[in-house]
C-alpha positions in Angstrom: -19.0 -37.0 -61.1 -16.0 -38.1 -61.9 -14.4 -41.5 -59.8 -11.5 -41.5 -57.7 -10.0 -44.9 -57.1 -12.8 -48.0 -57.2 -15.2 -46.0 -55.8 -17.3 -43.5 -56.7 -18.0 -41.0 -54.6 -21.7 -39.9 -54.0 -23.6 -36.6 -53.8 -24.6 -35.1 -50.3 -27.7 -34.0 -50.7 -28.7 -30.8 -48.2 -31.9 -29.1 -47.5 -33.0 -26.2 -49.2 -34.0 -23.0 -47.1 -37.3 -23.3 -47.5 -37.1 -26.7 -46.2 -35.1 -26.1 -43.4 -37.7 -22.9 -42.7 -40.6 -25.2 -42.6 -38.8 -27.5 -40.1 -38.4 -25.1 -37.8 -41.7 -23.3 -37.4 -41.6 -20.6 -34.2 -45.4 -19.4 -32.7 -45.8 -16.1 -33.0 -45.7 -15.8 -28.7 -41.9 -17.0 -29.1 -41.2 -14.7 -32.1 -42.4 -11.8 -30.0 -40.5 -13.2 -27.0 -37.6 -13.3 -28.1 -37.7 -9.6 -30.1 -38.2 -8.8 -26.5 -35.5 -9.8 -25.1 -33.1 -8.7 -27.8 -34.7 -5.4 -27.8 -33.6 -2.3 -25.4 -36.2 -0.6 -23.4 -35.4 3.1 -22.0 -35.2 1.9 -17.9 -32.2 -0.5 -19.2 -30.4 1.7 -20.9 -30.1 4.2 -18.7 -29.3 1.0 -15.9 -26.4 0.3 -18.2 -25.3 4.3 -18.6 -24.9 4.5 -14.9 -23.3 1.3 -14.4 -20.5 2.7 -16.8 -20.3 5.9 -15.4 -19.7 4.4 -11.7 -17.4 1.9 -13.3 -15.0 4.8 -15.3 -15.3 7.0 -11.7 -14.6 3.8 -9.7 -11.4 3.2 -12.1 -10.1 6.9 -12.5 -10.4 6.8 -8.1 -8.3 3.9 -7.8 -6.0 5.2 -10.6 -5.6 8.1 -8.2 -5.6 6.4 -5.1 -2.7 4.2 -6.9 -0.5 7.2 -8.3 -0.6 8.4 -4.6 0.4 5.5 -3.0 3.3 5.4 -5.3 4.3 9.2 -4.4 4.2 8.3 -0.7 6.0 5.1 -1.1 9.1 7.1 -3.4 8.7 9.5 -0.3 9.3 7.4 2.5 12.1 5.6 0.7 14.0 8.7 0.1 13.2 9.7 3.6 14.7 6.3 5.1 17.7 7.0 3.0 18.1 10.2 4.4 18.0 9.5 7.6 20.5 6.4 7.1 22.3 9.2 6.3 22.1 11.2 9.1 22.1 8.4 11.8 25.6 7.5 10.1 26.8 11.1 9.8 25.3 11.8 13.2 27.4 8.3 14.9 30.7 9.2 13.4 30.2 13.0 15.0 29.4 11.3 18.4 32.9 9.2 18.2 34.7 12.1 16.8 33.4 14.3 20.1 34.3 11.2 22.3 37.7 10.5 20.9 38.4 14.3 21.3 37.0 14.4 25.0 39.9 14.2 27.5 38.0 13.1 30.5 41.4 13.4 32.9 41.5 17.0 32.1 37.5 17.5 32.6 37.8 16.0 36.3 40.7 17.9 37.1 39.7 20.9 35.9 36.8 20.0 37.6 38.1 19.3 41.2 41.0 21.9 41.4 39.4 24.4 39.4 35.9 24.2 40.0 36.0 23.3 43.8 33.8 19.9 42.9 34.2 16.7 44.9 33.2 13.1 44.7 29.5 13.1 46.2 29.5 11.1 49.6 27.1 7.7 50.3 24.6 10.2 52.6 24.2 12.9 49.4 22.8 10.1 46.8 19.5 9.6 46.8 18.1 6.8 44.9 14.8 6.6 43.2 13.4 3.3 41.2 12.3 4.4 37.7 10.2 2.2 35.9 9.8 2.2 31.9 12.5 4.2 30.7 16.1 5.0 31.2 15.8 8.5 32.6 13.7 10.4 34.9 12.9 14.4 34.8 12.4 15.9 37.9 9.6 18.2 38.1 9.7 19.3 41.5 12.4 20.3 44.2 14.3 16.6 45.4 13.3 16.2 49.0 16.0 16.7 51.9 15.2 13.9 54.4 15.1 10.0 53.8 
């Protein structure tokens, strides 16, 4: 060997196989054991065939179930958009038909034309509606208080 500085180095010595195979004697009932365990009998590999199986269908369902989700999203935000769209087209109509509306000439044509008059305190009948803004009337309005 040769020497590196003032020392010399020694020699590791390590086991041969055979040595290290006699240290580590196995019984036969662990041998067999453990061949066991590493080996596949026919009831587990089918176990493991149908665990896949439901694991690929599980995934290719959610895939779907993903891919629609993402359709129906798309969907309602184009949806939204459009009726942005129309609520905006649909508000400048509304004050284009107001600011064309001359409500001087609809009364009079309504009152010298028409024969209409203001209705009088004993011809208004009021009726409490609860909920919403409006009321349909389904029936004939009764005469008498």
């Amino acid at each position: 060997m040769p020497v590196d500085g003032t020392t010399a180095r020694q020699a590791v010595a390590y086991p041969r196989e055979e040595e290290r195979r006699r240290k580590k004697r196995v019984s036969s009932q662990t041998r067999e054991n453990r061949a066991r365990a590493l080996s596949m009998n026919r009831s587990f590999v089918v176990f493991l065939t149908v665990a896949a199986v439901v694991c690929v269908l599980m995934c290719v369902y959610y895939l779907q179930a993903r891919a629609l989700l993402t359709a129906q999203i798309d969907s309602n935000a184009k949806l939204e958009s459009r009726l942005t769209k129309l609520q905006s087209e649909n508000d400048a109509l509304y004050e284009t038909i107001s600011n064309n509306v001359d409500l001087d000439h609809v009364r009079d044509v309504a009152i010298n034309d028409l024969g209409m008059t203001y209705a009088t305190e004993d011809q208004i009948i009021w009726y409490n509606t609860e909920g919403s803004g409006y009321m349909r009337q389904y029936q004939e309005v009764p005469t008498g208080n």
